[in-house]
N, C-alpha and C positions, 0 to 999 in steps of 0.2 A: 434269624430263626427259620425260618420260609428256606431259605438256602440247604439249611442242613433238613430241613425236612422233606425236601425234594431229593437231597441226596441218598436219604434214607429209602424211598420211595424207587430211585434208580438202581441202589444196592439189592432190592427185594427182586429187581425186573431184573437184571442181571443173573442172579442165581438162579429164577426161574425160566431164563432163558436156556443156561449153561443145563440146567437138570432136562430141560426140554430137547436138547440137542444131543444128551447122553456125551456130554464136553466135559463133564466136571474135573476129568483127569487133564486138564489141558488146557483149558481155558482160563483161567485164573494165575496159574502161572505164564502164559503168555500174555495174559494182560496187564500184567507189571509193567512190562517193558513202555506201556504206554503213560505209565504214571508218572515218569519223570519228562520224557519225552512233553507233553502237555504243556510242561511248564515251561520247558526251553521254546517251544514252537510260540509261546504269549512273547517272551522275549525274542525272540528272534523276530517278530513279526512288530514290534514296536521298536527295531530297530536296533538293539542293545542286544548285540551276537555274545560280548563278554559274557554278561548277565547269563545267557542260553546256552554257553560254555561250561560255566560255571552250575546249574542247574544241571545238566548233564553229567558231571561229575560228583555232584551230591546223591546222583542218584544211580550211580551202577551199581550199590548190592541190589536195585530193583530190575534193571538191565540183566545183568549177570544172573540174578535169582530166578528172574522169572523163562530165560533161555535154558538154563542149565535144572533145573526144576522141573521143566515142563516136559521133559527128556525120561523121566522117572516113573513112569507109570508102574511096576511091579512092585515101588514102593510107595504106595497112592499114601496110604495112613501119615506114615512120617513127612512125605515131600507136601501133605496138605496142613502137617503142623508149621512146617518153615513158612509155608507161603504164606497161610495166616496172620503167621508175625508178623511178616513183613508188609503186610496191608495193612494191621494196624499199625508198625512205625510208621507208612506213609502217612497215615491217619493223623498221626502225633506232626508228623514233617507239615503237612497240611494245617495243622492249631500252628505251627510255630512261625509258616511260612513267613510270614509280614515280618518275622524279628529278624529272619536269616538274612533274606534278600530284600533290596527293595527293585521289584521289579513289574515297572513302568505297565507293562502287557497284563497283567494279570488283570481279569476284571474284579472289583471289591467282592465279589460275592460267589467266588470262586472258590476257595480255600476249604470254605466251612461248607458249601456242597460237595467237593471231594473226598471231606473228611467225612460226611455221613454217608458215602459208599465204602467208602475204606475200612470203614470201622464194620459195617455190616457186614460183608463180606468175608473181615478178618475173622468174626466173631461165629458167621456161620463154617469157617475152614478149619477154624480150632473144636469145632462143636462136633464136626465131620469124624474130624484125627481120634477124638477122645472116645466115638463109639465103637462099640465093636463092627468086623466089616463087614461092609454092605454090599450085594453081590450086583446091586448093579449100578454101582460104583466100580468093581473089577473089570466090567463089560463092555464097559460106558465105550 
């Protein structure tokens, strides 16, 4: 429980960073890239390249999504609806982790701290897309 509530805690520093840096167009889709990324780097580093292959490949619509997304700024609204999603699938991939893979690198208390960023995150990107626009969001 501490896990995800720290994750939560990371998910609030993160937005307030990204709105602090005038990033929000940009940094959120580029941070995808690092959420599969993460997982392979546990495996790869305990030794299990398959594993970290394979994590890599479960994880390019976050790859792809978050490079080709982050490319979008004059469609901030809608490219902050995809991305959201796709935070919270991580979110969901993050609860399910331990059933998909079993891998060796991950520390126990990883999954459920990623998910309470992913989820925030997601949750603040869809709350973004669904307002009317915010001009300094356009500027950012």
């Amino acid at each position: 429980m501490i896990e995800t509530i720290v994750g939560v805690l990371a998910g609030l520093a993160t937005i307030a960073l990204a709105r602090k840096i005038r990033g929000e167009h940009w940094v959120y889709a580029l941070s995808l890239i690092s959420l599969p990324t993460i997982y392979a780097g546990f495996a790869w580093y305990a030794g299990e390249t398959r594993i970290g292959w394979q994590e890599m490949l479960f994880g390019l619509p976050f790859l792809i999504g978050g490079v080709v997304l982050s490319l979008m700024r004059q469609q901030f609204r809608w490219a902050a609806a995809i991305v959201g999603a796709l935070w919270l699938a991580h979110g969901g991939y993050d609860l399910l982790h331990p059933q998909l893979f079993i891998n060796p690198g991950v520390p126990a208390w990883y999954p459920a701290f990623c998910a309470g960023v992913d989820i925030v995150v997601g949750l603040y990107l869809l709350s973004l897309a669904a307002t009317p626009a915010r001009r300094d969001l356009q500027t950012a």
